[in-house]
C-alpha positions in Angstrom: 10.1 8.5 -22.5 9.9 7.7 -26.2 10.4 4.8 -27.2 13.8 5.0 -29.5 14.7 1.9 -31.9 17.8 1.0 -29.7 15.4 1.1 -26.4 13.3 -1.2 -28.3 15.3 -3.4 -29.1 17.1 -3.9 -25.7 13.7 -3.6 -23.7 11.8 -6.4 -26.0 14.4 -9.4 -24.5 14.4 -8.0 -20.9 13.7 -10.8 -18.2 13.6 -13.6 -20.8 15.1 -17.0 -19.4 17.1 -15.3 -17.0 15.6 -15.5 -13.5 17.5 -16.9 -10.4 14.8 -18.3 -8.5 13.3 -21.7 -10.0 10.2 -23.5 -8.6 11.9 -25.0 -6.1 12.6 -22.3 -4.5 9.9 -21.2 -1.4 9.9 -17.9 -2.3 8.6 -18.1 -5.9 5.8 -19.9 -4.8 2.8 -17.7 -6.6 -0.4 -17.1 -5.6 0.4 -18.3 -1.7 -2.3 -16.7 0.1 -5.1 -15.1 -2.6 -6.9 -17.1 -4.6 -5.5 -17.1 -8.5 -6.6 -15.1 -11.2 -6.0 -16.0 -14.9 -4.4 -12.7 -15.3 -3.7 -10.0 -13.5 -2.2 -6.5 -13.8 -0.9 -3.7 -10.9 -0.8 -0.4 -12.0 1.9 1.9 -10.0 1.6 5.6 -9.8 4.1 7.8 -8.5 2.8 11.0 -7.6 6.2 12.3 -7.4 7.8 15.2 -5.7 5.5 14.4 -2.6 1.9 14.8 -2.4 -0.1 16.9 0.1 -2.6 13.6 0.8 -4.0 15.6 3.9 -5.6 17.7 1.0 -6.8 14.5 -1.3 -8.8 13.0 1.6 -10.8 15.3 4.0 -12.7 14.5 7.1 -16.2 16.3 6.8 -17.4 15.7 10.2 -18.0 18.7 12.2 -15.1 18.1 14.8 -13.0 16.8 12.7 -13.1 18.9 10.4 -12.5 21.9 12.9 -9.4 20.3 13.7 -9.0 20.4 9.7 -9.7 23.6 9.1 -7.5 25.1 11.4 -3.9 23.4 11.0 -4.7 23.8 7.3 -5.3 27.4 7.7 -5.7 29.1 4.2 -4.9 26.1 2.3 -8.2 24.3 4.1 -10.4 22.9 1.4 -14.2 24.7 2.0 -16.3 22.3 3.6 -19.1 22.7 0.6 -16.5 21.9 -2.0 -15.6 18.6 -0.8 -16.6 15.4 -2.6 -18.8 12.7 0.5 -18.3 9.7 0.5 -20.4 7.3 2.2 -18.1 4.5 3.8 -18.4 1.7 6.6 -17.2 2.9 10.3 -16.2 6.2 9.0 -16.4 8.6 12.1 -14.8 11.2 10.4 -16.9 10.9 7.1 -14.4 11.3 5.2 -14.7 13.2 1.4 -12.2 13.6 -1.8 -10.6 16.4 -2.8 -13.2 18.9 -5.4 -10.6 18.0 -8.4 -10.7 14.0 -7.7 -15.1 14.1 -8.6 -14.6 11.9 -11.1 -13.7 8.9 -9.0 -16.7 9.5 -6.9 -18.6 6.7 -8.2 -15.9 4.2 -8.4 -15.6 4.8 -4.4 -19.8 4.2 -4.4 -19.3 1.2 -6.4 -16.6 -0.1 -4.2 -14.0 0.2 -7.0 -12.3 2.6 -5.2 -10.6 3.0 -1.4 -8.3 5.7 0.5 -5.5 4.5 2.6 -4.9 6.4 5.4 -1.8 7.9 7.4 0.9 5.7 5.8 4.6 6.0 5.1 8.3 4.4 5.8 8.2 2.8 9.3 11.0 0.9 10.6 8.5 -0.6 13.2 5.5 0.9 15.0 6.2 4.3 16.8 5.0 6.9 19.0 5.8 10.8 19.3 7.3 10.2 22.7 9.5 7.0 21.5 10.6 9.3 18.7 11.8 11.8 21.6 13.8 9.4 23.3 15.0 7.9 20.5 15.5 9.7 17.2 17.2 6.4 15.6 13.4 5.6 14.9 13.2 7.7 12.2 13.7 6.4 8.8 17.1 8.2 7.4 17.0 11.3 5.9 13.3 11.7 6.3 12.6 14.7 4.5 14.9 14.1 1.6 13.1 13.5 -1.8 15.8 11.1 -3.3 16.1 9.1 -0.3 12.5 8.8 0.4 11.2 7.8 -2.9 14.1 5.1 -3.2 12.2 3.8 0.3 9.2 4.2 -0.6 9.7 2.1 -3.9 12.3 -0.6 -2.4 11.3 -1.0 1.4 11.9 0.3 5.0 15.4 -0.7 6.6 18.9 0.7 7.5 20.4 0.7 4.3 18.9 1.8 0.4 18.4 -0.9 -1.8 19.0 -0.5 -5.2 15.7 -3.2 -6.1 12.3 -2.1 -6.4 9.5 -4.4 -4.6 7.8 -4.2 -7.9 10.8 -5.5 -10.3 11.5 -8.0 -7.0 8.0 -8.9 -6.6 7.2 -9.8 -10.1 10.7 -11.5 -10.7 9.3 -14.0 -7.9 6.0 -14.3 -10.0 7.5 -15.1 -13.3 10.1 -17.9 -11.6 7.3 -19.6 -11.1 5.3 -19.5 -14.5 6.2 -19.7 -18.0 6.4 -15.9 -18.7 8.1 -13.2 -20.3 9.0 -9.4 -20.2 5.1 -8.5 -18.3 7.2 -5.1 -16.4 6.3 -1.9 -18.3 7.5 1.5 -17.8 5.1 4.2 -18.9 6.5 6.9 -17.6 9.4 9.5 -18.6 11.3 9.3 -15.8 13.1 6.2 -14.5 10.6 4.9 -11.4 13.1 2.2 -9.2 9.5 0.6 -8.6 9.9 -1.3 -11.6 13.7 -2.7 -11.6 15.9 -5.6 -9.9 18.4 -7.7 -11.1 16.1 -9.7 -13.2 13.7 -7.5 -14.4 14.5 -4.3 -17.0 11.2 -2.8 -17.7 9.8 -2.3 -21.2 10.0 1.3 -22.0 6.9 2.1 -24.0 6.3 6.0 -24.4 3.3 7.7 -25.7 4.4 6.8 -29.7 5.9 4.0 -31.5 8.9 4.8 -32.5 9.8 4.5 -36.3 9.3 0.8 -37.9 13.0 -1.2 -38.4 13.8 -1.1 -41.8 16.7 -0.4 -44.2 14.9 1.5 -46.5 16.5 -0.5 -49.6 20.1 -0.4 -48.3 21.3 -3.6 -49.6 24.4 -3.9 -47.2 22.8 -3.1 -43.9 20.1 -5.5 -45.0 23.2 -8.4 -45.5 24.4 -7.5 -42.5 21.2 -8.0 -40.4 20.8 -11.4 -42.2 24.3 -12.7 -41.4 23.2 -12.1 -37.8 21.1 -15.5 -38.5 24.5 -17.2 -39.5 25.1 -19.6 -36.4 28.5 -20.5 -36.9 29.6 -16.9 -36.4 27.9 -16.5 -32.7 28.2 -19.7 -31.2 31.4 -19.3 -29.8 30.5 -15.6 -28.5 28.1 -14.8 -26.0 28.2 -11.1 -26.9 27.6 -11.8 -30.3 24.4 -14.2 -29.2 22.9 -11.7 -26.9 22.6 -8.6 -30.1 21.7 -11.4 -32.5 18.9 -12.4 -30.5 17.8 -8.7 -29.9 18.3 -7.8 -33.6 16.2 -11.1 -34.8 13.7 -10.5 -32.5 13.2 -6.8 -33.3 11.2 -6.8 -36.4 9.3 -9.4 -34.9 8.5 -7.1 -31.6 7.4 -4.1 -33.9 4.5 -6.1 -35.7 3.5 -7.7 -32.3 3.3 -4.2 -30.5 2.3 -2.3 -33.2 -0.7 -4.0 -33.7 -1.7 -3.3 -30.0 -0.3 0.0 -29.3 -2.6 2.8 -31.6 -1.6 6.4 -31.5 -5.0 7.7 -32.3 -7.0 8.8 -29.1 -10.5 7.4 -30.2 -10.6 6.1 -26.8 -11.6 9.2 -25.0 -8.4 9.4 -23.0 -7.4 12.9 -21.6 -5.0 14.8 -23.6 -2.3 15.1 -21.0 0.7 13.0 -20.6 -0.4 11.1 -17.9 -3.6 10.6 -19.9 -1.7 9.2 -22.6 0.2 6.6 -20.1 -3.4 5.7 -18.9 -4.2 4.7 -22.8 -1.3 2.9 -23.5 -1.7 0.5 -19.8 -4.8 0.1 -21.3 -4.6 -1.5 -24.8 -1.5 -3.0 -23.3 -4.2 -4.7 -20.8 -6.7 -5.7 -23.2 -4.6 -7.0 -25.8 -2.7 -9.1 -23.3 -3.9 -12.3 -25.0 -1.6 -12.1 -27.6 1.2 -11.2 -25.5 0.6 -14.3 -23.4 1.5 -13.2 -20.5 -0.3 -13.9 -16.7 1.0 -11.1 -14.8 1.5 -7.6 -16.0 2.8 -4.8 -13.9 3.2 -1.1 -15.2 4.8 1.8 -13.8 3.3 5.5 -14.6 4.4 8.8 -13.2 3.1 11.9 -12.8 4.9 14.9 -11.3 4.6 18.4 -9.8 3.4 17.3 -6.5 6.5 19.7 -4.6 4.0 22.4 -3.9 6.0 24.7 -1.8 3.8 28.0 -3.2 0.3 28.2 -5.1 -0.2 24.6 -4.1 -4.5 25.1 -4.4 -3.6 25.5 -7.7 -1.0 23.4 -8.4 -2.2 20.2 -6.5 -5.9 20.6 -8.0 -4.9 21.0 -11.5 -2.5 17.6 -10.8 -5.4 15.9 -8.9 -7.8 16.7 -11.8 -5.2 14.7 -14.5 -4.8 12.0 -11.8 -8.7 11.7 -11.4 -10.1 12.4 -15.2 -7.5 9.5 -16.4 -8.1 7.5 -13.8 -11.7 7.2 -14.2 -11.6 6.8 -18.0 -8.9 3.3 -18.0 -11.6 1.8 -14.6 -14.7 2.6 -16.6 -13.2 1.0 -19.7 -11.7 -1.7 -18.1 -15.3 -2.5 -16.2 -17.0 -2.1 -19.5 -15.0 -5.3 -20.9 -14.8 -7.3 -18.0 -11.4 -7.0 -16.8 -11.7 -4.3 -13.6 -11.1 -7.5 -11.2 -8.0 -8.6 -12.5 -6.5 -5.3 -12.5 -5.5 -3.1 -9.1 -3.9 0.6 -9.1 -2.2 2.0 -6.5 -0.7 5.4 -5.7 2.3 6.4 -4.2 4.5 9.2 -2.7 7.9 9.8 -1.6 6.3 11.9 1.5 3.6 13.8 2.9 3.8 17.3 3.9 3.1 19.5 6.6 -0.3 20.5 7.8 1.2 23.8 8.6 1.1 26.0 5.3 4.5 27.7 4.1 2.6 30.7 2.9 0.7 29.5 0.0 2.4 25.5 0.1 3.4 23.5 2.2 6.8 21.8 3.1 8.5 18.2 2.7 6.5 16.0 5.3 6.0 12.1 6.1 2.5 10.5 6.7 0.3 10.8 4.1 -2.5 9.1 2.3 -3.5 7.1 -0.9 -5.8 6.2 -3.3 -6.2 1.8 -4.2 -9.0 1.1 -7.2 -9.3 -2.3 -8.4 -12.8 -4.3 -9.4 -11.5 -6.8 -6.5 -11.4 -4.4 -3.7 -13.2 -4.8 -0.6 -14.7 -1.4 -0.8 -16.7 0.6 0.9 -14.5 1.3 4.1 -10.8 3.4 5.1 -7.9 1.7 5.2 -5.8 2.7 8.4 -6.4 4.8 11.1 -7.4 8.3 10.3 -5.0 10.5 12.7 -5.7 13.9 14.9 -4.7 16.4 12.4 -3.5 19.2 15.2 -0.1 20.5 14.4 2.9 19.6 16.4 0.0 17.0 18.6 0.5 14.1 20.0 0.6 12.2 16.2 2.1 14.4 14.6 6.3 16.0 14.6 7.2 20.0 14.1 4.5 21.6 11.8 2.0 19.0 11.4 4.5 15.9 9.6 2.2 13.1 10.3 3.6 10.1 11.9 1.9 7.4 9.8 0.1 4.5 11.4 0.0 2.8 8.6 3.8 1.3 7.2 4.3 1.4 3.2 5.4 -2.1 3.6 2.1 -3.3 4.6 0.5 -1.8 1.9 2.8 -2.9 -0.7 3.1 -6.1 0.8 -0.7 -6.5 0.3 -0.4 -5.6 -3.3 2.2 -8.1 -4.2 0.4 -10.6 -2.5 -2.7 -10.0 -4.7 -0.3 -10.2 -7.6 0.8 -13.5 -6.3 4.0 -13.3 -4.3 4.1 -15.9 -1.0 4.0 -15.2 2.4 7.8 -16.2 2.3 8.5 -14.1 -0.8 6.8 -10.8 1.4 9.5 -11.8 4.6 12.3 -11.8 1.5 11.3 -8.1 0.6 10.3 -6.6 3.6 12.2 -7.5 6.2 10.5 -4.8 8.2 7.7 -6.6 7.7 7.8 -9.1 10.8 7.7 -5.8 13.4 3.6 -5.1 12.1 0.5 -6.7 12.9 -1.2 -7.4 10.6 1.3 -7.5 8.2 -1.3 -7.7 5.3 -4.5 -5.7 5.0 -7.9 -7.0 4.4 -7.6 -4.9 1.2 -9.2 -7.5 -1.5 -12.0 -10.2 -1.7 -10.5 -12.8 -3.3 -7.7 -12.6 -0.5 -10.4 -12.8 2.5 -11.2 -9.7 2.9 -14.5 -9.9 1.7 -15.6 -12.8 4.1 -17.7 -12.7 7.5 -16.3 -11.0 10.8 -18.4 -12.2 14.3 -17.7 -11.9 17.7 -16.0 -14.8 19.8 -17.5 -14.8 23.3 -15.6 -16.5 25.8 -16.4 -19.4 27.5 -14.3 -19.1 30.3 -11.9 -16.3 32.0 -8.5 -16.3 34.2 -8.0 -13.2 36.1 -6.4 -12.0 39.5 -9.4 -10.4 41.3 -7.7 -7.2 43.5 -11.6 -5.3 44.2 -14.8 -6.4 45.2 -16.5 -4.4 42.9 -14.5 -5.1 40.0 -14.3 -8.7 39.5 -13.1 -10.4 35.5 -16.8 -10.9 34.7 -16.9 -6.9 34.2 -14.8 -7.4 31.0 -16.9 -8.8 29.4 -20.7 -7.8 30.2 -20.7 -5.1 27.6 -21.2 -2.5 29.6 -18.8 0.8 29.9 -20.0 1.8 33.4 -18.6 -1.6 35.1 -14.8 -2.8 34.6 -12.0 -4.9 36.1 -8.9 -3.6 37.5 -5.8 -4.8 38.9 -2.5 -3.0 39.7 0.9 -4.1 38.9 3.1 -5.4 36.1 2.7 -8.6 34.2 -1.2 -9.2 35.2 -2.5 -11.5 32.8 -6.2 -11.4 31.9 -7.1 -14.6 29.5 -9.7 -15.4 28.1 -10.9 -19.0 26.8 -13.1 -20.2 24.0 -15.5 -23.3 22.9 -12.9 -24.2 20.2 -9.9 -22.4 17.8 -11.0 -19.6 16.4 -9.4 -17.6 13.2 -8.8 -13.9 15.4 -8.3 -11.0 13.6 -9.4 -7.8 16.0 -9.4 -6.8 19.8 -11.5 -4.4 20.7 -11.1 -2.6 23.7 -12.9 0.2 25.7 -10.6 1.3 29.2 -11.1 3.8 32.0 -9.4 6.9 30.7 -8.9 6.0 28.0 -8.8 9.1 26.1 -5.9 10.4 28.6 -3.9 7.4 29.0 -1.9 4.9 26.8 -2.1 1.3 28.0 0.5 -1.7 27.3 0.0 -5.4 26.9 1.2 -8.6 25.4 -1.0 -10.4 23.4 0.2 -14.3 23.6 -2.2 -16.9 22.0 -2.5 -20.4 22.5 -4.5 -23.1 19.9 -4.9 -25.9 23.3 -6.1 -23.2 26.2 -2.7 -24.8 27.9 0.6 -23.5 25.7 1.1 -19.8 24.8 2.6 -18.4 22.4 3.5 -14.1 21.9 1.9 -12.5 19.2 2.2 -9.4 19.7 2.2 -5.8 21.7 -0.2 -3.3 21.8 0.0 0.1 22.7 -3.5 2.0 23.0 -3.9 4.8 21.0 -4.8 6.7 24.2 -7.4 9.5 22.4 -10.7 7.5 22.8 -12.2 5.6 26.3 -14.7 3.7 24.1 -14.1 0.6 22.1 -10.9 0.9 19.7 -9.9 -1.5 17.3 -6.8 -3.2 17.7 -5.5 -5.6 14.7 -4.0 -9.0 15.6 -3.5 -10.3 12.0 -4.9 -13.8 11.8 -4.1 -16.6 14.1 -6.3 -19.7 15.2 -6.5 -19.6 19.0 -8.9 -21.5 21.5 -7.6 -18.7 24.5 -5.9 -15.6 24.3 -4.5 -13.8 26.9 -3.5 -9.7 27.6 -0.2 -9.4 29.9 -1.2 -6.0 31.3 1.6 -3.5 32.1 0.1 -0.4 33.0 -0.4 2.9 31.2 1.5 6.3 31.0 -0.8 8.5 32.9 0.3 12.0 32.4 -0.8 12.9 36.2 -0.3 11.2 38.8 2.8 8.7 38.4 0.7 6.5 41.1 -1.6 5.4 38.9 0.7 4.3 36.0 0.8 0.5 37.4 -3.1 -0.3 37.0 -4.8 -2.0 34.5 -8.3 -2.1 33.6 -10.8 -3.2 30.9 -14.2 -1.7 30.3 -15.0 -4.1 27.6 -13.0 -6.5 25.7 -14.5 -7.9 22.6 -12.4 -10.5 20.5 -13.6 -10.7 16.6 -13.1 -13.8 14.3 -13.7 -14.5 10.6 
């Protein structure tokens, strides 16, 4: 949007003394997990009109990409044409999209980082819960309007009218001496970047003409009788556009000494390019703006590729990537890529299944995260079985994420510097996931050391002679404990409190069964405490990772209550373990 004089104006007050939430208030507590930064900046970007990001990240293993190959049909990427990428505990070797190259040696440095299979969740679901119960579906699914209000607020039964980011930074600023740090780059209207407190700074691709009255004596006696106190004292309205009109003249100077229309910067041509340029000078000249937190809100559109979407989506990926990796290399260059994070986002997936040459409105999907404080190097979620209309995905291949927006977001404002208590405030969701954060940054933990907890002790009802407890836990998948029934528990004790974060778990079929458990914790081997369920992802009988946040526990214990074996009703009340390994940090 350009920037008019009246836009100006207005936007150069916005969020100035106004905020509801003073430091005694939990929830504008900053910097209540990470550790702090002396600035930092998140850079939003709406890939708006949804985004095929089935076609931005591809697996390149052989299997996989079978699997790939054929739900995508003709719109499947050729195996030679992808982009590697060499990351941690990737089974499916996943690779980018021919049109996002550029970005391939951010991802090699560790700059850069898909996340996998995420959208709207009200809580954690299955295909088969979604069957029984279609409630479980975030409303109106499929509708673009809807979905990127949700996507850009949070997950819950009724639209807010907030974005987490105006929310997020509003809780920020309460709790520093700051000023107007939301910037819109964008010409459309992102709900990312609003709440009650915060009106984003409209700064378009030019500045707009410089405030003058070009020798007219009577508007310049007018502006200067806006100084007159006595004649807005007694008037609010007349306070508020004095202070906007004083503070104008003052706001052009400031902003026109960062904000250069030139492109001596080797930024792309194209609009987004430009938006890329301006969140740049706007970062490095940040000094002089005195501000601590800076968030910014781009767009770029076209990503509704009903028909010619190989075209479409690779020219838009191309923009996306060729900007991208011009503001990261600059930014790295001067020493500022680890305060700043960028993020993508999309109002919805779309369908594996092709609608002739594009594809229709979807739900999972997947995104890109670059900051020089990532902990790179690895996927973030679980990549899904991409079979259409199979046991992860709904009719035509619309992924059922994994992964909900609100823990990725979540993570994001946390980085920025919003409490634990702030997150529960704008994402009520929030409490139904575990984790609730990702390990997505180092100077949040992310980056520290993982090991193994063995146990010292197990408690365990013992129904076979061959399969006693001790099977659990010898490491071996050819031995195992079972027991049958509902409510076994199977807990396991160690030398002292540990910091858990993962269960890992191998089970006898467990690439044809899903199995259920508690998982209840205690910190004195004696009082327990639930922390969460687990359902098995029910595709894999070796070890699978399953998260349990972080708590500090000296025992943890499974209540086992059976599986939903898909033959034999019989069987459904057993339990077994192959192995169980529990991992600390």
């Amino acid at each position: 949007m350009k920037l008019s004089r009246r836009n100006f104006i207005k936007s150069s007050i916005s969020g100035i003394g106004i905020s509801t939430l003073g430091m005694s208030s939990p929830l504008a507590q900053a910097f209540g997990t990470c550790e702090p930064k002396q600035y930092r900046a998140l850079i939003a970007i709406n890939l708006s009109g949804g985004n095929d990001g089935f076609n931005m990240f591809i697996p390149r293993e052989t299997a996989s990409y079978h699997e790939y190959s054929i739900a995508r049909a003709k719109l499947a990427i050729s195996i030679d044409d992808i982009i590697p990428l060499y990351l941690n505990d990737d089974p499916n070797q996943l690779g980018l999209h021919p049109a996002l190259a550029p970005l391939q040696p951010f991802f090699d440095l560790g700059l850069a980082a898909p996340v996998v299979n995420t959208g709207p969740l009200l809580q954690p679901v299955t295909k088969t819960q979604i069957q029984n119960d279609p409630s479980l579906l975030p409303d109106k699914l499929y509708a673009h309007n809807y979905q990127s209000q949700i996507v850009q607020t949070n997950t819950g039964a009724t639209l807010k009218q907030d974005g987490w980011g105006g929310e997020g930074l509003d809780l920020v600023l309460s709790s520093l001496s700051d000023t107007s740090s939301m910037y819109s780059m964008s010409s459309s209207s992102n709900i990312w970047a609003y709440s009650r407190n915060i009106t984003p700074n409209l700064l378009g691709n030019s500045l707009p003409p410089n405030f003058n009255f070009d020798g007219h004596q009577q508007a310049e006696d007018l502006f200067n009788d806006l100084r007159k106190t006595d004649s807005v004292d007694s008037n609010i309205h007349r306070q508020f556009f004095s202070t906007e009109s004083l503070r104008a003249r003052e706001q052009y100077a400031l902003f026109s000494g960062i904000i250069s229309d030139d492109n001596d910067l080797g930024f792309p041509s194209s609009d987004f390019g430009k938006q890329c340029r301006r969140v740049y000078q706007m970062i490095k000249e940040q000094a002089q703006l005195s501000q601590a937190v800076q968030c910014f809100s781009l767009n770029l559109g076209g990503f509704d590729t009903h028909s010619n979407q190989l075209k479409y989506q690779h020219n838009l990926l191309d923009t996306l990537a060729t900007s991208l990796a011009t503001l990261f290399s600059k930014l790295k260059d001067d020493g500022l890529a680890d305060n700043v994070t960028a993020f993508t986002f999309s109002e919805f997936g779309r369908t594996l299944e092709p609608n002739d040459s594009g594809t229709d409105h979807g739900w999972g999907s997947n995104h890109l995260v670059m900051s020089g404080d990532l902990n790179g190097g690895q996927v973030f979620g679980q990549w899904p079985s991409l079979v259409v209309d199979g046991e992860q995905s709904l009719s035509r291949g619309r992924m059922i994420p994994t992964l909900a927006s609100d823990q990725l977001h979540a993570t994001l404002l946390n980085w920025l510097g919003v409490s634990s208590d702030g997150l529960d405030y704008l994402f009520p969701a929030l409490e139904k996931f575990n984790p609730q954060l990702l390990p997505l940054f180092t100077s949040c933990g992310g980056g520290v050391d993982d090991y193994q907890v063995i146990p010292q002790s197990i408690e365990a009802e013992q129904q076979k002679d061959d399969e006693p407890p001790i099977h659990a836990v010898d490491g071996q998948l050819a031995t195992k404990w079972s027991a049958k029934g509902l409510g076994i528990p199977f807990t396991l004790h160690f030398d002292k409190p540990h910091q858990l974060h993962t269960l890992k778990v191998a089970q006898n079929k467990g690439d044809q069964r899903q199995y259920f458990f508690t998982v209840e914790y205690s910190e004195d081997g004696t009082v327990f405490n639930r922390l969460t369920e687990i359902i098995t992802p029910g595709n894999s009988d070796l070890l699978v990772e399953l998260p349990l946040g972080s708590v500090s526990a000296q025992s943890i214990r499974l209540v086992c209550n059976g599986n939903n074996d898909p033959d034999d009703k019989r069987l459904r009340e057993w339990n077994n373990f192959r192995i169980i390994e529990v991992w600390a940090r």
